[in-house]
Structure formats: structure tokens, C-alpha cells
N, C-alpha and C positions, 0 to 999 in steps of 0.2 A: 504493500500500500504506500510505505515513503517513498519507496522505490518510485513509482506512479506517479506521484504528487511532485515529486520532483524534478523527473522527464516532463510534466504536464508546464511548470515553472521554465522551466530549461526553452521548452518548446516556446513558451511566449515573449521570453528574453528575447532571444532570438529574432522572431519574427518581429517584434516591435523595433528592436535596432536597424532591423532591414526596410522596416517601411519609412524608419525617419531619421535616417542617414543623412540625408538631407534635410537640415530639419527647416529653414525658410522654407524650401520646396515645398514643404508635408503641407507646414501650416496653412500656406498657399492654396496646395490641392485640396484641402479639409475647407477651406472655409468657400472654396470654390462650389463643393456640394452641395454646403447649407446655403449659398446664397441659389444655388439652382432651385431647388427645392422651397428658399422661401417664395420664391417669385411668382410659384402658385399661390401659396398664404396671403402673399400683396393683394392681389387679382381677389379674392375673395375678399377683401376686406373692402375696399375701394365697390367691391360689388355691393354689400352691404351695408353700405352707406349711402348709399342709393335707394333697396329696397326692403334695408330694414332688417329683418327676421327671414330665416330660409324654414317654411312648416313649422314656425313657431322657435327657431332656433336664431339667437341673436349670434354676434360678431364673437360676443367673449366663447358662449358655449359652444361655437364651433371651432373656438383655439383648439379649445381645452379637448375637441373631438379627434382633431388633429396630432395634439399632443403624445397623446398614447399611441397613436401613428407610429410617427417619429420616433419613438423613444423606443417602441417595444424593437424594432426594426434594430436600430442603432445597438442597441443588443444583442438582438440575432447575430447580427451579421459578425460580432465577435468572433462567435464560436461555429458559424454556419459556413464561414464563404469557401471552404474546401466542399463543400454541398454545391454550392449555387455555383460552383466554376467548375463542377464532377464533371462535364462533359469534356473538355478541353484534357484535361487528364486520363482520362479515357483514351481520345482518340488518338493523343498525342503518346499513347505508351508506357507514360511517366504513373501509370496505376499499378505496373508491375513492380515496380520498385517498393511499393509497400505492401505487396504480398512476398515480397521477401525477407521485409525485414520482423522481429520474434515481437511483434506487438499486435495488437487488433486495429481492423482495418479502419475503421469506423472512428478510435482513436487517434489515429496517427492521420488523417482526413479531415476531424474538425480544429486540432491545435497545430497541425503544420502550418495553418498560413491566416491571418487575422484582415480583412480590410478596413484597416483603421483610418483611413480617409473618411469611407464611408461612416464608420460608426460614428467618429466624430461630428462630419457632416450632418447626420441624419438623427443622431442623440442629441449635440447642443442644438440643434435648432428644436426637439422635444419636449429638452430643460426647459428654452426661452418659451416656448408657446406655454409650458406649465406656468411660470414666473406670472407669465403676463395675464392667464385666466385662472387659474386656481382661486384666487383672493377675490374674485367677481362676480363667482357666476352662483353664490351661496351656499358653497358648500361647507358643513362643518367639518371642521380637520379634527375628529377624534381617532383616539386608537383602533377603534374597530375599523372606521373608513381606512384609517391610512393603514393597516393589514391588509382589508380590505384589496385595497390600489395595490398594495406590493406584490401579491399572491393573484393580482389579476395581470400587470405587467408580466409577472412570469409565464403564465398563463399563454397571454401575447404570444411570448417569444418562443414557448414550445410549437402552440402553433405553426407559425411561419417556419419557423427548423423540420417540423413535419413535413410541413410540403417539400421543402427543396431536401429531405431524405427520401420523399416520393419520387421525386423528379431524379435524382443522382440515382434510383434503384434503377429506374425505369432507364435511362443510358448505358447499362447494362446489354436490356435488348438493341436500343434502338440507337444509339453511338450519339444521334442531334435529337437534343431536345429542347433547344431557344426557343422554337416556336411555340410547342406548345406552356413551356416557361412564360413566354409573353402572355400567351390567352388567359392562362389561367391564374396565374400571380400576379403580373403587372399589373395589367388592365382591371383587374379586379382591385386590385390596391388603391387604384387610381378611386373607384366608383367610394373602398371603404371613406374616405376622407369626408365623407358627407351620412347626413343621416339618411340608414335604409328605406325609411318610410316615404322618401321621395321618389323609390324609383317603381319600376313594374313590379309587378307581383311576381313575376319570373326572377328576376335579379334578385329580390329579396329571395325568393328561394335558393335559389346559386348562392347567396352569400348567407345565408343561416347553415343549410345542411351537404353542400358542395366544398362550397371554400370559405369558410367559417370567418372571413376579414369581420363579421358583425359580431363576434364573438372578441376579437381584437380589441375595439375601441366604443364601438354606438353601443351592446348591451352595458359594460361598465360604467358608461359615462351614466345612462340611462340612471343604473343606481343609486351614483351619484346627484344627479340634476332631475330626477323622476318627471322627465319630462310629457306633453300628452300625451305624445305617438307611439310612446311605449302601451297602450293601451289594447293596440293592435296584435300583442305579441306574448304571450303567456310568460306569467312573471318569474318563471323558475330559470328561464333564461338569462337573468339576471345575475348568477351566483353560477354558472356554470360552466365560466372562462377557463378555469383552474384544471376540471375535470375533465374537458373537451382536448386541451392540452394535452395534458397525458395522455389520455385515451388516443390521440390523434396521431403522437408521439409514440408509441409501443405499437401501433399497426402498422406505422411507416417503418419501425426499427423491423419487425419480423417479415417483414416485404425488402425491404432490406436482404436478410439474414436469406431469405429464400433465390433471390434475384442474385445474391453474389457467386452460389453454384453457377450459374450458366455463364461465368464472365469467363469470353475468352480472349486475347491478347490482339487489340488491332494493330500492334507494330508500333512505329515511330518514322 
């Protein structure tokens, strides 16, 4: 076990001095992200100053919607981007190399490589959008909420790690899976940043029991802000960020486990 903890330490050493080597460069590239990504923020805010409330959702409550966005992401992507870049590894051959070496695959894939651009990018711009709605939008900050929030961001980010160990099994078979990466994670990401009750009754299905992004951010915020259009949607979904997580996490992991017999070596 120290043995583990150590290589896992070792692992991050490592990969954090390799992303910020340069460290002007990093800061650069880091803040580069969060300003891409606020740019949508901007766009919505500027929108809403215009028309007010989006379904009853004002400017602050859709930080705050966004916030856990951002932030569970900015997490993920810690411990996940050896996930979300599986396919390039794959095809490029460089997957054999860690079926050679005496450690688990699945280990030596989520701490060999960290995108700390990103996280950076995509978590302080999470922090900032919490800062700036948290204190607004009437929420009590007690203990049980802020458990609450912590045990649902984790939640978050098993999620999303779920999918892109779906998606990294599924490269297995199929060597390219950008595209369907884009349809199903992207694009869907895109729609989470807004409350579900806005869209088709299809989307909202796709993003409840498909691709769970409403388990992400809009059920929690819900919680938190009990807002109307929650009324639409049975209230035990409200508390079941946590559960969805894992469960989402242990079927992707044995999909996984089953997908890695049939990997055969595409070369280099």
C-alpha cells in the first residue's frame, strides 16, 4: 500500500514538472482556457441583462449552475485525461508499454499524465463563478449543505470519469472514438450549463438516464436553490448525485475489465 501511494506521489511529481516546465508558458496556457470558457459565461450574462431570468433562473443562479460545471470537470480531468486521450494511445502503440510494465493498467493510465492546463482552466474559472454566486443566490452555508456540495462534486466527477472509462473501453474495439466523444460528452456538456427544464422532453431524457450531465450540476443546484422546475422531476433525484457516481463508475470499470481481453496491439 506505501509502496502505491508512493509511485501514485512519484507519478504526479513528475507529470506536474512536465506540464510546467515552463512555467510563464503554463500560466499562459491555463489562463488561456479559463478565458475561453468564460466567454460563454460573458455571452450569458450580457444575455440576461437583457431578458432577465432564463425559466425563472436569474444571472447569479445560473453562475452558481455553471459553477459545479466547471469545477467538477477541473477535477476530473486530474485524474481522467489518460481516459479522454485513450484513443491516441491506443492507436499510436504506446498502450503496450503499460501492459508491460508489473502494475494495473487502469493505474498507470489515470496518474501517468494530469492536464493541468485544463484543470486549472476549467476549476479556477468554477472557484470564480462559486465566489461570485454562492453568497447570492440564498443559500444557507451549513454543515449538512456544504457535505452536502462536497459528496455531490465528487459525485460530479465520478460521473464524467465514467464516461471517458466508457469511451477508453470502447477504443478497445473501435481504435477512433472522437466522434462519438463529441456527441455524447461534448455536446451534451454544452446543453448541461443551462437548466434541463428548458429543453425537449427528449434531451431531458438523454441527460437524466443517458448521460447523466443533470445529475452533475441542475439536480444539486436544485437542492440547493429548490427552485420551481424542479417540480417537474421526482425529488429523490435530488440526493442521488453520489450514488449515480459510483454506480456509473463500477459498470464503466467492469466494461473496462471485460473490453481489455480483446485488446490487440495496432502497432506504432
Amino acid at each position: 500500500m506505501n509502496n502505491t501511494l508512493h509511485l501514485m506521489c512519484m507519478y504526479t511529481k513528475t507529470t506536474a514538472k512536465s506540464w510546467f516546465q515552463y512555467r510563464v508558458d503554463a500560466v499562459l496556457k491555463s489562463l488561456a482556457v479559463f478565458l475561453r470558457e468564460a466567454t460563454g459565461i460573458i455571452v450569458i450574462w450580457f444575455t440576461l441583462l437583457k431578458f432577465d431570468k432564463l425559466n425563472g433562473w436569474d444571472i447569479y443562479e445560473m453562475l452558481f449552475l455553471f459553477s459545479l460545471l466547471f469545477l467538477t470537470y477541473g477535477i476530473m480531468i486530474i485524474f481522467f485525461t489518460g481516459l479522454r486521450d485513450f484513443g491516441s494511445t491506443v492507436r499510436s502503440g504506446n498502450f503496450d508499454r503499460f501492459i508491460l510494465r508489473p502494475r494495473g493498467l487502469l493505474f498507470q493510465i489515470i496518474f501517468v499524465n494530469s492536464d493541468w492546463f485544463a484543470a486549472l482552466g476549467h476549476g479556477g474559472l468554477g472557484i470564480t463563478l462559486f465566489l461570485l454566486s454562492a453568497g447570492k443566490v440564498g443559500i444557507e452555508w451549513n454543515v449538512g449543505n456544504a457535505l452536502y456540495y462536497i459528496f455531490t462534486v465528487a459525485g460530479g466527477v465520478l460521473i464524467q470519469g465514467a464516461v471517458f472509462l466508457l469511451l477508453a473501453a470502447l477504443n478497445i474495439f473501435l481504435l477512433q472514438t472522437n466522434s462519438l466523444k463529441e456527441l455524447v460528452y461534448w455536446n451534451m456538456r454544452r446543453f448541461a450549463g443551462y437548466p434541463i427544464s428548458i429543453f425537449h422532453k427528449a434531451i431531458q431524457i438523454f441527460m437524466i438516464y443517458v448521460m447523466p450531465f443533470a445529475f452533475v450540476n441542475y439536480f444539486p443546484a436544485q437542492y440547493l436553490l429548490l427552485k420551481d422546475d424542479m417540480s417537474a422531476y421526482p425529488e429523490i433525484f435530488m440526493y442521488l448525485t453520489p450514488a449515480v457516481g459510483v454506480v456509473m463508475y463500477l459498470l464503466a470499470y467492469l466494461f473496462w475489465r471485460f473490453s481489455i481481453r480483446f485488446y490487440k496491439s495496432s502497432g506504432n
